[in-house]
GUKEVEX-31299 format. One record per residue (C-alpha): x, y, z. Coordinates in nm, 2 decimals. Example, Ala and Ser with C-alpha at 12.3 -4.5 7.8 and 13.67 -1.06 7.14 Angstrom:
residues 2
[node [1.23, -0.45, 0.78]]
[node [1.37, -0.11, 0.71]]
end
This chain:
residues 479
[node [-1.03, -10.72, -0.08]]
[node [-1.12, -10.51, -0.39]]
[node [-0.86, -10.32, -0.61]]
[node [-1.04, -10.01, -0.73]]
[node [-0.77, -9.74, -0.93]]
[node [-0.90, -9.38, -0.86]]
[node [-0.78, -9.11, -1.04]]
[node [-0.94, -8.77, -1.27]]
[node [-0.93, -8.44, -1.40]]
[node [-1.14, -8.18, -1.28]]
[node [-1.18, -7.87, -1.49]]
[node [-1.47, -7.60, -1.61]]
[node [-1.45, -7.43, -1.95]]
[node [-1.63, -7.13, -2.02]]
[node [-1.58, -7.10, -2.40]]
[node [-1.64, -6.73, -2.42]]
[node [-1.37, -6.64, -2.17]]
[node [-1.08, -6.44, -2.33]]
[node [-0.82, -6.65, -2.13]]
[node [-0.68, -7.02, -2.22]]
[node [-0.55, -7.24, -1.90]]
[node [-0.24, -7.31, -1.86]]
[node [-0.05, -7.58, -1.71]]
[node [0.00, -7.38, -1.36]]
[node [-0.36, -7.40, -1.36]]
[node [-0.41, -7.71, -1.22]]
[node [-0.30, -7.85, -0.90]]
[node [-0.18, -8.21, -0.94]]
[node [-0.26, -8.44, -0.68]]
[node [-0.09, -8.82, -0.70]]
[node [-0.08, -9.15, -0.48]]
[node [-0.24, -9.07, -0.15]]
[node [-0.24, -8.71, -0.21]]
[node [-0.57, -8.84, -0.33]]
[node [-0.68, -8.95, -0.02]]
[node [-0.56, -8.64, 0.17]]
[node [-0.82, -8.45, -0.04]]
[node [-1.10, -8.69, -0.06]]
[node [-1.06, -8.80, 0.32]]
[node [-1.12, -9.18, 0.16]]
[node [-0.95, -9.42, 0.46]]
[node [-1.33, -9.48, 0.65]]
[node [-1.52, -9.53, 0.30]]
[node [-1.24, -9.78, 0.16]]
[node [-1.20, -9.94, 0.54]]
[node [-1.56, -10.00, 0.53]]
[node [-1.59, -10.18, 0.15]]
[node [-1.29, -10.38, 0.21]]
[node [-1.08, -10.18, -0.09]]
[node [-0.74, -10.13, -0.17]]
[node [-0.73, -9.82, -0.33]]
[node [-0.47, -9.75, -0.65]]
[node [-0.39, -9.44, -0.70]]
[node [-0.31, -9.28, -0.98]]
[node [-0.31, -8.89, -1.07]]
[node [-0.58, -8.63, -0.97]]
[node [-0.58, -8.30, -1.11]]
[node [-0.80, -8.02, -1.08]]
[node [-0.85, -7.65, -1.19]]
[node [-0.76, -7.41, -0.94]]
[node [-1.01, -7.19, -1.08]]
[node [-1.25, -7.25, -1.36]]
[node [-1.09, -7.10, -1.71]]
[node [-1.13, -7.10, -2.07]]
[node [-1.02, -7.40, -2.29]]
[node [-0.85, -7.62, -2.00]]
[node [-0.46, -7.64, -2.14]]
[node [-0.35, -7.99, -2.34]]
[node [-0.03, -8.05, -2.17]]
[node [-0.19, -8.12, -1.84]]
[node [-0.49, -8.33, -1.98]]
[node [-0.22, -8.51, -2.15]]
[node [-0.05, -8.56, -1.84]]
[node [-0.31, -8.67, -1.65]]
[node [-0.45, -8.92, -1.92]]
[node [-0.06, -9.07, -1.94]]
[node [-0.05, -9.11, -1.58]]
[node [-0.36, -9.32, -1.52]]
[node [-0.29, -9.48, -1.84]]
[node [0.03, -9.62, -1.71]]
[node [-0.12, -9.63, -1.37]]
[node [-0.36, -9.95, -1.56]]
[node [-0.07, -10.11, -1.67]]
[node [0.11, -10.12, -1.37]]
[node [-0.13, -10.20, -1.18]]
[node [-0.15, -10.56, -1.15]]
[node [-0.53, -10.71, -1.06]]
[node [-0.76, -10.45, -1.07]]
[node [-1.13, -10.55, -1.01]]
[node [-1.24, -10.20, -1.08]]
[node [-1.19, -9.83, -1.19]]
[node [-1.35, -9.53, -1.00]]
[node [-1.28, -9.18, -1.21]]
[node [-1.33, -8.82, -1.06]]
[node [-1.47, -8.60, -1.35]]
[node [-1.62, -8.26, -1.37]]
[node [-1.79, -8.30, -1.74]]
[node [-1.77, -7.97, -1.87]]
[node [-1.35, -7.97, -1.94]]
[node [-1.32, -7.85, -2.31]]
[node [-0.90, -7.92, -2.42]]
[node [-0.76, -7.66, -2.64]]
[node [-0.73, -7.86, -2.97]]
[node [-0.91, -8.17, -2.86]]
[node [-1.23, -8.11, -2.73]]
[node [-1.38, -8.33, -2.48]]
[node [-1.17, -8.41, -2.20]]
[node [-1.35, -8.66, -2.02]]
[node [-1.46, -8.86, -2.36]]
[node [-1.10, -8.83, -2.42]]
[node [-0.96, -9.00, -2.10]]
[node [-1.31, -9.24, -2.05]]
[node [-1.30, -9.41, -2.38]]
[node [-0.94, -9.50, -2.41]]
[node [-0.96, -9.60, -2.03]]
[node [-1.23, -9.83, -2.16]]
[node [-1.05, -9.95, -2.47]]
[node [-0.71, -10.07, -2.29]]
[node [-0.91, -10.23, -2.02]]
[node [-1.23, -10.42, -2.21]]
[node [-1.58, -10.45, -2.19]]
[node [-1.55, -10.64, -1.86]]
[node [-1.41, -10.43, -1.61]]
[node [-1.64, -10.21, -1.43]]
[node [-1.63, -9.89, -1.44]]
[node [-1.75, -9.59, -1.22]]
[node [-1.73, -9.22, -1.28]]
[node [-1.84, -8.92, -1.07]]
[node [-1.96, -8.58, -1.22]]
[node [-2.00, -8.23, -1.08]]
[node [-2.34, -8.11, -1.08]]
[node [-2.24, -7.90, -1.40]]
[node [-2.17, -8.15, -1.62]]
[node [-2.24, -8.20, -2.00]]
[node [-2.22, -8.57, -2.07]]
[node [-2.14, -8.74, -2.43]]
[node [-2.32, -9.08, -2.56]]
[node [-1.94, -9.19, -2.57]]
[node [-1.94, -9.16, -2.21]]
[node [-2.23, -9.27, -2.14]]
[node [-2.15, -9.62, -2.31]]
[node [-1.82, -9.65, -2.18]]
[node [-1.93, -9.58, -1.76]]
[node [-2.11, -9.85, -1.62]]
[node [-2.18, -9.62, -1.32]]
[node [-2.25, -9.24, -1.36]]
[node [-2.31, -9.06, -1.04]]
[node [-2.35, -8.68, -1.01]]
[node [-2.34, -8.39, -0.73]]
[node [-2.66, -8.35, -0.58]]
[node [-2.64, -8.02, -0.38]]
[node [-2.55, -7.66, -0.54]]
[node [-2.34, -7.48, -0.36]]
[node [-2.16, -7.87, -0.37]]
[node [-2.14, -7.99, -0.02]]
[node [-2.14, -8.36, -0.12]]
[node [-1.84, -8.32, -0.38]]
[node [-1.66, -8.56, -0.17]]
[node [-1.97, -8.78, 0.01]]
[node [-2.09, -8.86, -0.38]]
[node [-1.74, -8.99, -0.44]]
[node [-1.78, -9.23, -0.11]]
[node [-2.14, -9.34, -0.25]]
[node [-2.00, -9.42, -0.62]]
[node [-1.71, -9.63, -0.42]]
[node [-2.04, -9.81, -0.24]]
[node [-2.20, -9.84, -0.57]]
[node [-1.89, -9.99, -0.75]]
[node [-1.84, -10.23, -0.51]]
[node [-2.17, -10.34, -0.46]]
[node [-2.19, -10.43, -0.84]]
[node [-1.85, -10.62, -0.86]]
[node [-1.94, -10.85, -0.52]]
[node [-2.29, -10.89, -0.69]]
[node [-2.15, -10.98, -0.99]]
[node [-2.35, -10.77, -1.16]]
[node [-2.30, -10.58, -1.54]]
[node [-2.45, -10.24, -1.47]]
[node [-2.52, -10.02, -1.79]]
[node [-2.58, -9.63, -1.79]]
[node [-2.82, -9.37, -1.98]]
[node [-2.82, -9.03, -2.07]]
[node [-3.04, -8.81, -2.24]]
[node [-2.98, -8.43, -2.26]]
[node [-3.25, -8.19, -2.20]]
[node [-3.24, -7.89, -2.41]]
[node [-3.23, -7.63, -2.16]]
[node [-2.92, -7.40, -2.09]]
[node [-2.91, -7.25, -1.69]]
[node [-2.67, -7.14, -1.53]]
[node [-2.55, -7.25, -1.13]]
[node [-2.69, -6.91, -0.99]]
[node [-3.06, -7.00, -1.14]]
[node [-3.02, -7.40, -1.03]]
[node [-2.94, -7.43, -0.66]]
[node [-3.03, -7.72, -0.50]]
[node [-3.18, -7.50, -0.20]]
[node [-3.46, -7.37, -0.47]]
[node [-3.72, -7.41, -0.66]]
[node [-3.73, -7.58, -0.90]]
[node [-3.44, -7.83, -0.81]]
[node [-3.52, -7.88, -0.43]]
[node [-3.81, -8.03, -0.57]]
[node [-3.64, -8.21, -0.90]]
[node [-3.34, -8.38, -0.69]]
[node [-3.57, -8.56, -0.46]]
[node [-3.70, -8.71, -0.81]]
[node [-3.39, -8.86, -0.88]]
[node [-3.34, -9.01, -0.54]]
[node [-3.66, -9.18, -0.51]]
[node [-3.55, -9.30, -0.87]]
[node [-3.26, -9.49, -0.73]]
[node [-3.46, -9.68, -0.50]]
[node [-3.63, -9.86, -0.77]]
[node [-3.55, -10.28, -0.78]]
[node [-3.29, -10.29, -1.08]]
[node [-3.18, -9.95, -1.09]]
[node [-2.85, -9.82, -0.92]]
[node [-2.86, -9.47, -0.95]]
[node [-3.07, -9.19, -1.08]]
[node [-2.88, -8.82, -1.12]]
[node [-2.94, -8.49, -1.28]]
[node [-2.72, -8.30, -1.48]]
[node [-2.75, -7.87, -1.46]]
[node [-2.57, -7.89, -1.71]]
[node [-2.24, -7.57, -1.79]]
[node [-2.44, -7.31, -1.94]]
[node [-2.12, -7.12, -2.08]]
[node [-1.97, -7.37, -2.30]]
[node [-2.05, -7.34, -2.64]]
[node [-2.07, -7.70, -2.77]]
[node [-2.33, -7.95, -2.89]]
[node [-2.34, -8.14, -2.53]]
[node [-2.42, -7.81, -2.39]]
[node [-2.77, -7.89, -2.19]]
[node [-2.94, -7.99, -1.85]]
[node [-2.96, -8.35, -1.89]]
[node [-3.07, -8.70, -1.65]]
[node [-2.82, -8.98, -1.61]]
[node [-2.94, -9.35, -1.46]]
[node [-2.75, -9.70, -1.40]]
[node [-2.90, -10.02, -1.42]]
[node [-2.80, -10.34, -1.27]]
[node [-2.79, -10.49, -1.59]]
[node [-2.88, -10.48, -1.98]]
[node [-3.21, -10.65, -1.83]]
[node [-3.34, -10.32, -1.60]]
[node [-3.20, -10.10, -1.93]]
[node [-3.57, -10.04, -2.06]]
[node [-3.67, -9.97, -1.71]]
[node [-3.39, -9.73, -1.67]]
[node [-3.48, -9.54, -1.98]]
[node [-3.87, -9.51, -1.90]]
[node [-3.78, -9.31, -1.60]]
[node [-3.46, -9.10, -1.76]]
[node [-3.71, -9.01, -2.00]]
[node [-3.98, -8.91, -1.71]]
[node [-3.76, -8.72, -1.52]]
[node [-3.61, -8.50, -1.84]]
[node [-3.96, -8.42, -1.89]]
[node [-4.07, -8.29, -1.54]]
[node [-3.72, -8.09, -1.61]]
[node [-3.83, -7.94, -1.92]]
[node [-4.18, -7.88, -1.77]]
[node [-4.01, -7.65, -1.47]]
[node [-3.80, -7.47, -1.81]]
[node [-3.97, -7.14, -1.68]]
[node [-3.93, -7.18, -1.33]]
[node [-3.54, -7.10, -1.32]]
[node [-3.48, -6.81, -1.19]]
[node [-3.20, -6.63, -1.01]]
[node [-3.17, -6.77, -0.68]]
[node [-3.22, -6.63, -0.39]]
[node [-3.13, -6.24, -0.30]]
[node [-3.00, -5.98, -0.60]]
[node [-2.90, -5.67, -0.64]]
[node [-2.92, -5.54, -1.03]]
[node [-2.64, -5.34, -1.02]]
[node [-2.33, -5.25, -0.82]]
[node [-2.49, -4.90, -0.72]]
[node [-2.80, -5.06, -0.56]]
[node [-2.56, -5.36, -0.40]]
[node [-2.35, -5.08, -0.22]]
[node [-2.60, -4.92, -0.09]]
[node [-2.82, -5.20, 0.01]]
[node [-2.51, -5.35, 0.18]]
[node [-2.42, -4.99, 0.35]]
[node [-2.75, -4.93, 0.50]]
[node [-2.81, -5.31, 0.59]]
[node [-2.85, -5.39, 0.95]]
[node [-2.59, -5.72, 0.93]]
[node [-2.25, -5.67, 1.03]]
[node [-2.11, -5.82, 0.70]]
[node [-2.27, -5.82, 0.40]]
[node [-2.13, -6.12, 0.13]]
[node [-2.16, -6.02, -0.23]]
[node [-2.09, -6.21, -0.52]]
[node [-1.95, -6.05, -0.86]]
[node [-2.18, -6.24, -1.06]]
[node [-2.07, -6.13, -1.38]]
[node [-1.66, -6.18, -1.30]]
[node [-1.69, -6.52, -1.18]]
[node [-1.39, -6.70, -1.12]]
[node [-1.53, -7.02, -1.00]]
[node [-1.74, -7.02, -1.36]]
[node [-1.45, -6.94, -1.57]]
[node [-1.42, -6.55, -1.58]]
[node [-1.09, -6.35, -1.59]]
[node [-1.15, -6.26, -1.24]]
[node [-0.99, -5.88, -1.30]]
[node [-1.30, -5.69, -1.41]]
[node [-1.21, -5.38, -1.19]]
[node [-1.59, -5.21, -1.21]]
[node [-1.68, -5.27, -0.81]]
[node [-1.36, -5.20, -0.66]]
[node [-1.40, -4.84, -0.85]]
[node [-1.72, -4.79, -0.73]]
[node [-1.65, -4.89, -0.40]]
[node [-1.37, -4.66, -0.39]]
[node [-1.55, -4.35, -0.59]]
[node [-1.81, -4.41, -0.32]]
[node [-1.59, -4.35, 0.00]]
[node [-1.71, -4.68, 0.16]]
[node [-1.57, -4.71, 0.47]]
[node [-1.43, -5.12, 0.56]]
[node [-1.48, -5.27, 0.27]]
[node [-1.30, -5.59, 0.13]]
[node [-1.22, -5.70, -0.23]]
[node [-1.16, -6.05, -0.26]]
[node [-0.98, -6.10, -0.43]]
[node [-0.85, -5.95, -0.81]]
[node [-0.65, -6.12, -1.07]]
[node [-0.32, -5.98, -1.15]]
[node [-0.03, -6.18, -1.16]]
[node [0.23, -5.86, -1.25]]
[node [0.11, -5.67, -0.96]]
[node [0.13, -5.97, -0.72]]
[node [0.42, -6.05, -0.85]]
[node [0.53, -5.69, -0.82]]
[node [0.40, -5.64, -0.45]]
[node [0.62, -5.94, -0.35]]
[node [0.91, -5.79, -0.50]]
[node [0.86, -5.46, -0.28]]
[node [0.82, -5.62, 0.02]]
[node [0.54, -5.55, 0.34]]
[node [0.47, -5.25, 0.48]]
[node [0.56, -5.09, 0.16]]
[node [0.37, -4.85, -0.06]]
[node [0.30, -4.91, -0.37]]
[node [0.11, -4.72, -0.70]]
[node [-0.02, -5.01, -0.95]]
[node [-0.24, -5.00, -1.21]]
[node [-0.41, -5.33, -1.10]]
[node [-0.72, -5.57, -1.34]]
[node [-0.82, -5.49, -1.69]]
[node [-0.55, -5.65, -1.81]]
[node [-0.77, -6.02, -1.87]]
[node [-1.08, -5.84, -1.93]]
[node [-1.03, -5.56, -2.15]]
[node [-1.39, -5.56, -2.28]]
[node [-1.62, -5.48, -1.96]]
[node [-1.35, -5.33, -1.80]]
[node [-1.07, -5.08, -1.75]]
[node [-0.76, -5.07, -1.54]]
[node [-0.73, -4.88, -1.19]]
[node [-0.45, -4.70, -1.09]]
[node [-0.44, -4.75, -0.69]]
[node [-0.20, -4.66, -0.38]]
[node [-0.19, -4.89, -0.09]]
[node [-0.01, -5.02, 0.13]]
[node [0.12, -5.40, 0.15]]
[node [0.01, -5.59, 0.43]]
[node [0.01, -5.91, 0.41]]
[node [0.17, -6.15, 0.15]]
[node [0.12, -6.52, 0.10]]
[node [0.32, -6.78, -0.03]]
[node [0.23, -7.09, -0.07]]
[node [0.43, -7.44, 0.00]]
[node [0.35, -7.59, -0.31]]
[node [0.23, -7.41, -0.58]]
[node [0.15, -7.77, -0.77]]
[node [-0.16, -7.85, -0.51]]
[node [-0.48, -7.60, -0.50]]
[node [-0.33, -7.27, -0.36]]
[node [-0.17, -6.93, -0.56]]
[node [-0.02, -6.65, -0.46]]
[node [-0.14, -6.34, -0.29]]
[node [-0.03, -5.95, -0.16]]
[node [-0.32, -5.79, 0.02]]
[node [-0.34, -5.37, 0.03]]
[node [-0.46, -5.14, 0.26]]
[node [-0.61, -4.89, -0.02]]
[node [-0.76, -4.61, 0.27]]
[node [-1.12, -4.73, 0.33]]
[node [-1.07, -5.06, 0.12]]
[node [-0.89, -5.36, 0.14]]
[node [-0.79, -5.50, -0.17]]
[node [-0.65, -5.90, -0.21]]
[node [-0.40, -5.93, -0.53]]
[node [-0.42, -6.30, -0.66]]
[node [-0.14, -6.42, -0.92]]
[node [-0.38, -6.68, -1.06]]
[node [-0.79, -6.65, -1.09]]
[node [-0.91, -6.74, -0.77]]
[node [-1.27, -6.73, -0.61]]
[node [-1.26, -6.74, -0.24]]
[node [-1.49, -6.97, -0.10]]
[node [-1.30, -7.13, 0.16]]
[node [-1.24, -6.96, 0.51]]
[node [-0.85, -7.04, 0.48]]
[node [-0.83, -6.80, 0.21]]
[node [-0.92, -6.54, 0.40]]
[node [-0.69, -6.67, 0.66]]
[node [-0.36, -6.69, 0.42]]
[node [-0.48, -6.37, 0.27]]
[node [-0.41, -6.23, 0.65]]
[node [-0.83, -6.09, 0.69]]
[node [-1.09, -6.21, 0.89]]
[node [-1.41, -6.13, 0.64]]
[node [-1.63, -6.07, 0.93]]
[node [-1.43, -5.78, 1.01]]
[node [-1.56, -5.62, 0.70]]
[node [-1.89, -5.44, 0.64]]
[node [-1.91, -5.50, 0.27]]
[node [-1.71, -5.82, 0.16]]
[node [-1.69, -5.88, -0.23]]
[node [-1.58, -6.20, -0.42]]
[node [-1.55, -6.25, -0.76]]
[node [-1.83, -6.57, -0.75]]
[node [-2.16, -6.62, -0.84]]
[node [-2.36, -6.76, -0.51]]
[node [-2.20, -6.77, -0.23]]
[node [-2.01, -7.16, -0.18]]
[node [-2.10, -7.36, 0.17]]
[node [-1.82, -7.19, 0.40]]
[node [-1.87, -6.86, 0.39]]
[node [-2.28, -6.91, 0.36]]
[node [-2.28, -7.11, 0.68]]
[node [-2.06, -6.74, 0.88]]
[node [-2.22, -6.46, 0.66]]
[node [-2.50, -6.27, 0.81]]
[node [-2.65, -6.21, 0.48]]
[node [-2.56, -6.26, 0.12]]
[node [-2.61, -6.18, -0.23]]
[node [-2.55, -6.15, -0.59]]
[node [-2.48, -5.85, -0.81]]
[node [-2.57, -5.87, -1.20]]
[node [-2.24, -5.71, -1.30]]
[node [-2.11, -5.71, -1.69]]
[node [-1.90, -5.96, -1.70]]
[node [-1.79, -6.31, -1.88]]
[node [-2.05, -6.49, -1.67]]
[node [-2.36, -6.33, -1.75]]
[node [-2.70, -6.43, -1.59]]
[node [-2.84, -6.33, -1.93]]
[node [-2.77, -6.58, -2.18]]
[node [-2.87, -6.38, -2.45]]
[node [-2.57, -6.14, -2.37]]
[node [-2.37, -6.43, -2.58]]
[node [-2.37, -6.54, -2.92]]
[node [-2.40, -6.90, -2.96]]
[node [-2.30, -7.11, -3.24]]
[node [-2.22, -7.48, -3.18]]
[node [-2.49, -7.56, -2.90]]
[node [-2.81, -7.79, -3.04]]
[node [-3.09, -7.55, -3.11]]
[node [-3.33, -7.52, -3.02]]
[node [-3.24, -7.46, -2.68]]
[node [-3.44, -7.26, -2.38]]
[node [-3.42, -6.96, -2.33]]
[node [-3.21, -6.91, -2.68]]
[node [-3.58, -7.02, -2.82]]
[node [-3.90, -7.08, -2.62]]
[node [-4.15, -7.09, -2.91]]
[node [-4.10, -7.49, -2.91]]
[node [-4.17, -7.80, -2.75]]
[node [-3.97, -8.15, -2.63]]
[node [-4.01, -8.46, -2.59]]
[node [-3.76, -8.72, -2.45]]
end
């Protein structure tokens, strides 16, 4: 039986946003916690492994710099975790690749390359990215095994943590000494132009996967790359394992093949799917529409990207607009919550809710409504915050004490609302994530102003490589 120690950090930094994380802003998940997320027991059953855990954390929501007394924590805990482990035959780490620390830098070069230096050159080691990840050379050198999401929205966040177990153990029975490459592509997109249901990654992915068919070569990913992190890794980029320093210029030859059909779609990414330029036109597309429920995201205020999450703009229009069953889902503002629990249910409350975060698109709304639900959660360490849902009239408004993007059904559920009972039913996301696209009739995306522009050129940045598309097009690339 193999002893593989699992552990992470998962977290998203948009650089721009005016907020910094903190601590509360991660749920912590330890021993076989990690299991209960990652539903591991048939994988680990099937490869023969003994799992040992360590510590798991990941953002609740995306945020700004991602705070240093968790990343510390974390990188302690596994640390220690090594050393007390006993035998280990390999390491499996769960990493997001775009977690900037607040007076560090990298996270995941941070925790990868000390991992690597306590443990030598000859324990294997896996690691597997989200989709939106910028990678480092430092990583790349210390991961034998670099696997990345495949699908955006990310259904196989958990079955491309099963397939790097595979993988990993595969290369330890074989005895084999896989080695990694990365090369970043200088493009800068954005989630909501790069879903793995369009063009041009539906036809890019299927590139990579053919790639890691090839005799010698373990695995073949590409990187989108976090748009909204101003930093030198900041790009799209192609990652691929060998089975050995042997198949290294093989793996190279097609990294460097596939980052050039990237850079050859460069103009191809567009936004995704259906849009509405502006939250006038999405009301009134969504109020005339035939569906029962219409699913719009906030594009510009998303949570799940690393905005504030209280830009009040579309609740004030909905409102102004004397929409009739209409949900906001949900708002950040952790006074008012905080404030609605203190008042009880059933009670009336006037609150002058958002703006608070995001003072520069925005303004705060005074509001009266009534409270009718309000959640607790059991553990306010594991992925879950705190909410007080309103009855405002005509809308329904969900108070969140933390950022929060709802893309899980339970949310709703806690929350006390069914969405489908809603005509109009806004979240402050981007595209819409798997649960609610697989029960809404239709949704979209509205270019609202926001920290999470679809327009790059709305920021001003200074530490990312240039030249970069679309910050320049008048230039040319090759791997």
């Amino acid at each position: 039986m193999l002893r593989i120690l699992i552990g992470g950090i998962v977290w998203e930094s948009l650089t721009f946003s005016p907020i910094r994380g903190k601590y509360e802003d991660y749920a912590f998940y330890r021993g076989e916690q990690i299991n209960d997320v990652f539903t591991l027991d048939d994988v680990l059953a099937d490869l023969d492994i003994e799992p040992v855990y360590t510590t798991y954390a990941r953002c609740k929501a995306a945020g700004g710099w991602s705070n240093r007394e968790a990343f510390d924590t974390v990188k302690r805990e596994i640390l220690e975790g090594i050393d007390n482990a006993g035998h280990l035959d390999g390491i499996c780490l769960i990493l997001h690749g775009a977690n900037q620390v607040e007076g560090l830098g990298c996270g995941e070069e941070n925790l990868v390359v000390p991992i690597r230096q306590k443990v030598g050159n000859d324990m294997l080691i896996a690691a597997r990215f989200d989709q939106h990840a910028n990678i480092t050379q430092l990583q790349q050198e210390a991961l034998n095994i670099i696997t990345i999401y495949r699908t955006a929205p990310h259904r196989d966040w958990k079955t491309r943590l099963h397939d790097t177990l595979r993988l990993l153990a595969k290369a330890i029975r074989e005895k084999q000494k896989p080695v990694s490459t990365f090369i970043r592509v200088p493009i800068l997109v954005m989630g909501e132009r790069s879903t793995s249901e369009t063009e041009p990654m539906r036809s890019l992915i299927p590139l990579a996967v053919e790639a890691s068919e090839e005799p010698g070569i373990i695995n073949a990913d590409i990187a989108v790359g976090f748009c909204w992190t101003d930093v030198p890794i900041a790009g799209m980029g192609v990652a691929i394992s060998a089975e050995s320093e042997e198949y290294l210029p093989k793996a190279i030859k097609i990294r460097d093949r596939l980052a050039r059909a990237i850079w050859d779609r460069r103009f191809d990414f567009q936004i995704c799917g259906e849009y509405a330029p502006d939250i006038e036109t999405a009301i009134k597309t969504a109020a005339e529409a035939a569906e029962s429920s219409i699913f719009i995201g906030d594009a510009g205020d998303n949570v799940t990207a690393g905005a504030p999450g209280d830009n009040t703009l579309f609740l004030k229009a909905l409102l102004d607009a004397d929409i009739p069953n209409a949900l906001v889902s949900g708002l950040t503002d952790a006074e008012n919550t905080q404030a609605c629990f203190k008042a009880g249910l059933g009670e009336q409350v006037t609150i002058t809710v958002g703006g608070k975060l995001d003072s520069k698109y925005c303004s705060p709304l005074k509001i009266t409504g009534t409270i009718v639900n309000l959640y607790e959660p059991a553990d306010l360490t594991l992925n879950d915050v705190r909410t007080a849902t309103l009855d405002l009239g005509k809308v329904t408004l969900i108070l969140t004490e933390q950022p929060w993007g709802f893309t899980r059904l339970h949310q709703f559920t806690d929350a006390g609302v069914n969405p489908l009972d809603y005509k109009i039913i806004v979240m402050k996301v981007g595209y819409n994530h798997p649960e609610v696209v697989d029960i809404a009739p239709r949704g979209f995306m509205v270019l609202t102003p926001g920290y999470t522009p679809l327009d790059l050129t709305e920021f001003e940045f200074n530490n990312v490589l240039k030249p970069i598309f679309p910050l320049d097009t008048a230039f040319d690339w090759e791997p």
